[in-house]
N, C-alpha and C positions, 0 to 999 in steps of 0.2 A: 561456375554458373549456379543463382539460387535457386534451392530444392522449388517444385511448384508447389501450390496450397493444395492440403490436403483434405480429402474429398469430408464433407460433413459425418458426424458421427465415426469416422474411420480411425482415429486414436484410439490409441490401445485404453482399456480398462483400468483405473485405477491401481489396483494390484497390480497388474505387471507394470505398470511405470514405475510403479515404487521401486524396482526391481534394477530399473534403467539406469544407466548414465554412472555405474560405481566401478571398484575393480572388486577380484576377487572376493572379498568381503562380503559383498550385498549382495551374490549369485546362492540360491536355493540349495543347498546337496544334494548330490544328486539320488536320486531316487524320494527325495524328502520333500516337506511340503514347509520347509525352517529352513534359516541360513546357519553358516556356523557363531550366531548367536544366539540360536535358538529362538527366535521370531519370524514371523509367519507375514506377509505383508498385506495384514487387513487384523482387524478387532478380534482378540479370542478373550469374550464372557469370561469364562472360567480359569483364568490366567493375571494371579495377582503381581504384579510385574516391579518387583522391587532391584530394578535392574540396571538402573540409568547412568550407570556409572558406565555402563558398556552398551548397552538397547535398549530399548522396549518397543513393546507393541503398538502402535498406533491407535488412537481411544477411537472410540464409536462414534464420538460427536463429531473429534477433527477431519474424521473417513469421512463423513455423512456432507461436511464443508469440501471437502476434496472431490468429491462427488460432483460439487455443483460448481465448483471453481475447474473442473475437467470438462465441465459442459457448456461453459464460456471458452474454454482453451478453442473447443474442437467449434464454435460458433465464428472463433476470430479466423483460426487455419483455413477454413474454408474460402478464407477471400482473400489471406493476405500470406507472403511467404515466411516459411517457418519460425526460419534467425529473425525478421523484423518482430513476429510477434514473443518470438524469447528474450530478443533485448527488450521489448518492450515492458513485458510482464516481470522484469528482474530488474528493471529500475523503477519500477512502481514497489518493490520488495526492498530495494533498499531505500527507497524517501520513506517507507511506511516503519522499518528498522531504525533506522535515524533519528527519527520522530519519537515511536515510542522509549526509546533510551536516552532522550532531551540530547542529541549529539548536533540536529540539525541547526540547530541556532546559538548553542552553546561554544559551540568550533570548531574549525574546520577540517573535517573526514574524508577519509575515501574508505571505500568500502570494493575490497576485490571479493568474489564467492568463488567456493570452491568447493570440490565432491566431497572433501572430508578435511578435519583436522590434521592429518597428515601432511596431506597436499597442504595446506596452507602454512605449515612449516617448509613447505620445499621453497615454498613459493617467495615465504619471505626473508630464508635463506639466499636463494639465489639473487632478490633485488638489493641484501645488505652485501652482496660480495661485490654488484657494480661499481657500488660505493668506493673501493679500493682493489690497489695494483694488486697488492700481496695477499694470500689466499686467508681466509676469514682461520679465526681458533675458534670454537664452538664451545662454550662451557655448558653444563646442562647439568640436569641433577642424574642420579642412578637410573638406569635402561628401566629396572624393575618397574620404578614407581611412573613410566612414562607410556607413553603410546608404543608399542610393539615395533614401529616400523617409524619413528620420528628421529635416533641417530641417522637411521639412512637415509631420510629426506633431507635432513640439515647439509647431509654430503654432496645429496643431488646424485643419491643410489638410488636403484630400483626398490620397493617396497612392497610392490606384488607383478603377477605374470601380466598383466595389460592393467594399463591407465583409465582413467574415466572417459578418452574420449575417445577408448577403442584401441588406442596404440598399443605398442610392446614397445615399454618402457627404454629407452636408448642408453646403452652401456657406459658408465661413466668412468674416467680415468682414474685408476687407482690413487695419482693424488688429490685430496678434497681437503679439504676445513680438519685441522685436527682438533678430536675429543676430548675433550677433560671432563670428566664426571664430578662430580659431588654429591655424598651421601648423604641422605636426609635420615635415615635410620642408622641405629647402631648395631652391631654384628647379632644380639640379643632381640632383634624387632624392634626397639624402642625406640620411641620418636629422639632423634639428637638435639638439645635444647635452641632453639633460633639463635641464641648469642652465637654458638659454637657455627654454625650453618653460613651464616652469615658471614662470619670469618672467613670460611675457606674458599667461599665463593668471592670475596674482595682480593684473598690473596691471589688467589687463582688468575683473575683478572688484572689483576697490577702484574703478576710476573709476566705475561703477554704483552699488556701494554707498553709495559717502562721497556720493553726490548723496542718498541717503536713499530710495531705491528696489530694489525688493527682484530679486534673481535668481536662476538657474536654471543650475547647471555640471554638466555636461555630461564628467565626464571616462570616457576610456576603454580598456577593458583585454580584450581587444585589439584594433588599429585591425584594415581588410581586408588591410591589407601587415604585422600582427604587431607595430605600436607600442604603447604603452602610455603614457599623458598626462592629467592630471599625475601625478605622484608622490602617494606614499600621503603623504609628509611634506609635500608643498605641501598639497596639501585638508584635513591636520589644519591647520597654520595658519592657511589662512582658515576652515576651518568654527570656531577658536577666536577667532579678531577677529567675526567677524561673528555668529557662531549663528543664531537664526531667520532672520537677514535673507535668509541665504542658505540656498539650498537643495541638493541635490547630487546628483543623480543616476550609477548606476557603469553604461558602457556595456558589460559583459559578456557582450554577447549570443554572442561565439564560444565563450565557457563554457569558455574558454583559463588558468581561475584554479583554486589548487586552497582545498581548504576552510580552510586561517589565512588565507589572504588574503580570501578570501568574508566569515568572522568580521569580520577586521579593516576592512572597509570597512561593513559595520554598524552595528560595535560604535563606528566614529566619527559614525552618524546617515544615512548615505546610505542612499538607496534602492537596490538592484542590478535593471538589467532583465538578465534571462536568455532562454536558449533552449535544446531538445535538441533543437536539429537541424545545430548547427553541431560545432562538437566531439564530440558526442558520436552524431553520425552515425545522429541519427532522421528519418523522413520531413521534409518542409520543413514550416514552420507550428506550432509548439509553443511559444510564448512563457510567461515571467511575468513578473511584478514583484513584488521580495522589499520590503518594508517595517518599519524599525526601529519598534519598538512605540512609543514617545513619539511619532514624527511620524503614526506612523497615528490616532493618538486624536486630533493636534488635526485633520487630513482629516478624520476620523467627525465631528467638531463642527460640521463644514460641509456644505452640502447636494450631492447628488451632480449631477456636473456632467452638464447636458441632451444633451450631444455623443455622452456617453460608451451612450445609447440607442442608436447605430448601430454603436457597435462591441464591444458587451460583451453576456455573459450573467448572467445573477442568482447563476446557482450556480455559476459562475468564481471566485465573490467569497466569503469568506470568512463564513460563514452570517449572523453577528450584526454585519455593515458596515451601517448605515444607510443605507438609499438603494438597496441593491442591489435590491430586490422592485420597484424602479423599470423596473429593464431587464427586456429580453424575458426570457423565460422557455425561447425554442426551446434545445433541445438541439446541442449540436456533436458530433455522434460521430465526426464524424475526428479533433478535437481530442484528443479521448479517447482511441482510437488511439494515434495518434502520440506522448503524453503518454506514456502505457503503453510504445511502444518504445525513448521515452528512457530511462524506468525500469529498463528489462532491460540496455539500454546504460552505463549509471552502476553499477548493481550490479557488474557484472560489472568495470570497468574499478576501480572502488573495493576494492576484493578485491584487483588487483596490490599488492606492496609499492612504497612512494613511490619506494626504491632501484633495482628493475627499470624501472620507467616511463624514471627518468631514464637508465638505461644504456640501455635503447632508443632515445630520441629522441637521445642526444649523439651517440651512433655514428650513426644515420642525419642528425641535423646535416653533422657534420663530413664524411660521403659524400657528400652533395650539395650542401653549398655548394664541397667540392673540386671537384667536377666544374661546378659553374656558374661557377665562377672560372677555371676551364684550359679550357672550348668558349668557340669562337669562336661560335656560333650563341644565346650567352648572354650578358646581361650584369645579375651578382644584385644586387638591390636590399639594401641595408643593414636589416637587422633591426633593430637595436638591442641583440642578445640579448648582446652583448659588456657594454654598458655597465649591464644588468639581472644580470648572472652565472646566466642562466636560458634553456636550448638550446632553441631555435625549433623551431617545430611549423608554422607557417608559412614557406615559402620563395620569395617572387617574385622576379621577374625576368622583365626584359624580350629576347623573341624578336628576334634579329640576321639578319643575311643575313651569311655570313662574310667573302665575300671580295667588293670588294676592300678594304671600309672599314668594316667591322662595322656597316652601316647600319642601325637599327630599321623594323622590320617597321611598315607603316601600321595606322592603324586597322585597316581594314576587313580587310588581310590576318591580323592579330592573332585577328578574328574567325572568319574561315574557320580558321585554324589551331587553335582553339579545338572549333571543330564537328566537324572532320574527326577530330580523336583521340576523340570521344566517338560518333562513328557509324560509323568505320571501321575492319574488324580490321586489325594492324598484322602485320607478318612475323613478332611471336612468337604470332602468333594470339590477342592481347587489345586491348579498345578501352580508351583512357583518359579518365579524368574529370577535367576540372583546374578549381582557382577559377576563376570568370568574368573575362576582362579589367578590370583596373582602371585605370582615366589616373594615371597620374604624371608626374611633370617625366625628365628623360633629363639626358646631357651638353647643354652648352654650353644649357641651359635648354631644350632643343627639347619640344615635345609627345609624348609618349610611353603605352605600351598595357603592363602587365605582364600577364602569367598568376602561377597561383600552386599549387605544387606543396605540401599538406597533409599531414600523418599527424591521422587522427581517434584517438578511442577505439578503435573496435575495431580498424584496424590496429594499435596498439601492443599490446591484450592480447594480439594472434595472435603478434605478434612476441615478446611473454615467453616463450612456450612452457611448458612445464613438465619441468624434473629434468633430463637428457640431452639431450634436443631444443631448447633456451634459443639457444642459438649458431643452429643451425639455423635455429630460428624466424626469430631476426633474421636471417640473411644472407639469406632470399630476401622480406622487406621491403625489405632493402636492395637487392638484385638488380630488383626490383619497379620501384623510384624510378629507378635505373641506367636500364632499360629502358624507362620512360616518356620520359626526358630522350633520349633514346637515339631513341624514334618522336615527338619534339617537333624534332630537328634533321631528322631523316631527311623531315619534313612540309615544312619549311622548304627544305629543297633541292627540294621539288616547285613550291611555289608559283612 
């Protein structure tokens, strides 16, 4: 039976919706007023938030929008029941996504949402295994450089204690898709040259295929350290040796691509999962998965997968998918949310000209890997971005102790130094937000912890500025990044 409409003004607060509809991940710590990303679900002033590769905070204008788009919400709920006004409001979300990324008229999409990046690897997981008898191979790049919890959704495993939609995630049989990784760095940290990447990722996939068993690639654009694997020219290849057999998934979840590239990995049959919350610097928890129309017709031919009950909503899915009227029917109003402050976020960042984007990011490039290449309390990890001719919006690097032998920072120290700039004001009286620790190899192969210093969406539109103020704008982004790196060494001489 549908929930009744709820009584005017009675939804919850924009903060706690933000809060809503996630697993694990988006729940506050307890006693804490942060998640275990360290963000807070509303604007924090003093909180330079170079974080996007994993969170950030929520800007003041897009709250200030969410505000008044939760005051429509609770105007509509009042007369009408919940799920109509969720589907309602989530296909108005994706004609307005379609739109803004030229998808609507250019060809033919579906568009499933979903609480995270995660889940949208389960999810299009689970619709490439319909596709075939025998159980999917899974090739993907290294755990490291991926989402924490993406081998086990490709399995259609558990990835946290409850699901987005309230469940406790349902046990899945031991046998699943088997994994094959591929390395995108070398035992040294160093990025491995795309020829060599590419390789392994073709061989890998032919040894699967030519056995006459169907699989699942896994490439991704862009890793947690800013790789990108394989090439857009490796997976037309195999996707033209192989076609059905193979299937392709674009790991785009940092949403680090801009729209000919989005087109062009399409328009070659793959599926793209996405997110607004990495790039483009919306609350955590806002997934989709974009679907080339051919492949979504022969999925609709098949029945919708039982798993996907624990983690999906009916009206996530594209109204006339078969099978969707299978899932629950609860509503996700943070998803909705949060979807909503992606929306403000891409508008606004899609309005710069392509020309300003890039003189922002090249100049703040080349300021901070100068500066992580000349501190002795740094040592920057290889982007890649030389050998893509495309200036890095992600920058890691792993935390040194300077003297006497540039030693890296341990683990656990990585960690504290990670928490301390996100809870402590620093002597220019701001806290910083950095990507979360990611393992990497170091010299001489040792084990090693990076951080990752971001520019999202909206620091770059701030830093266009407009007419007179352009220069401006950018030098105190750039001043911004100086001064993070700046209370990142200064932490490290406390430890």
């Amino acid at each position: 039976m549908p929930a009744a409409p709820i009584k005017r003004d009675n939804l919850s607060p924009v903060s706690t919706l933000l809060l809503q509809g996630g697993d694990d991940r988006i729940r506050l710590l307890d006693g804490k007023a942060f998640n275990k990303y360290g963000c807070r679900p509303y604007p924090v002033a003093d909180c330079i938030d170079f974080s996007s590769s994993t969170a950030s905070h929520v800007s003041a204008s897009t709250y200030d929008a969410l505000e008044s788009f939760r005051h429509r919400l609770s105007e509509s709920l009042s007369t009408s029941f919940p799920e109509q006004v969720y589907a309602h409001e989530l296909q108005q979300l994706r004609t307005r996504f379609l739109s803004l990324w030229d998808l609507s008229s250019q060809m033919a999409v579906e568009m499933i949402f979903s609480a995270s990046g995660t889940d949208a690897h389960l999810i299009a997981a689970s619709l490439a295994q319909t596709l075939h008898e025998a159980s999917l191979h899974a090739i993907m790049i290294q755990c490291e450089e991926s989402g924490s919890g993406v081998a086990a959704a490709l399995c259609g495993q558990p990835f946290s204690s409850r699901t987005a939609t309230g469940d406790v995630p349902p046990a899945r049989a031991a046998a699943g898709p088997t994994m094959i990784h591929v390395d995108l760095r070398a035992p040294d940290g160093s990025a491995r040259p795309a020829a060599q990447v590419d390789a392994d990722f073709e061989l890998a996939a032919n040894r699967v295929l030519e056995q006459g068993l169907p699989a699942l690639l896994v490439a991704v654009d862009v890793s947690k350290t800013g790789l990108a694997a394989p090439s857009m020219d490796a997976i037309a290849r195999m996707k033209n040796r192989w076609g059905a057999q193979l299937t392709v998934l674009i790991d785009a979840c940092q949403f680090r691509i801009d729209t000919a590239a989005l087109h062009a990995y399409l328009q070659l049959g793959c599926m793209v999962a996405i997110t607004g919350s990495k790039f483009f610097a919306a609350p955590s928890f806002c997934g989709a998965l974009l679907i080339p129309a051919e492949i979504a017709q022969a999925m609709q031919a098949r029945a919708m997968p039982a798993l996907l009950r624990s983690y999906s909503s009916s009206a996530e899915w594209p109204a006339h998918w078969p099978g969707a009227n299978e899932l629950t029917r609860v509503p996700n109003m943070g998803l909705l949310l949060r979807w909503e402050a992606a929306l403000q976020e891409m508008q606004d960042f899609l309005r710069v000209p392509a020309e300003e984007v890039h003189r922002v990011v090249t100049a703040c490039a080349e300021t901070i890997q100068q500066r992580l290449s000349s501190d002795p309390h740094f040592r920057a990890l290889d982007n890649g971005a030389a050998a893509s001719n495309k200036p890095a919006t992600i920058h890691a690097f792993i935390p040194c102790r300077p003297a006497p032998d540039r030693k890296m920072l341990e683990r656990s120290e990585v960690e504290s130094l990670y928490r301390t700039l996100q809870s402590t004001v620093q002597a220019d009286g701001r806290m910083y937000l950095l990507g979360q620790p990611v393992q990497c190899a170091g010299p001489a192969s040792s084990p090693a912890w990076a951080l990752r210093l971001c520019l999202s969406a909206p620091l770059i539109v701030n830093a266009c500025g407009e007419g007179n103020d352009e220069k401006a704008a950018l030098n105190v982004l750039i001043d911004q990044a100086l001064a993070c790196l700046t209370a990142v060494a200064a932490t490290i001489d406390q430890l």
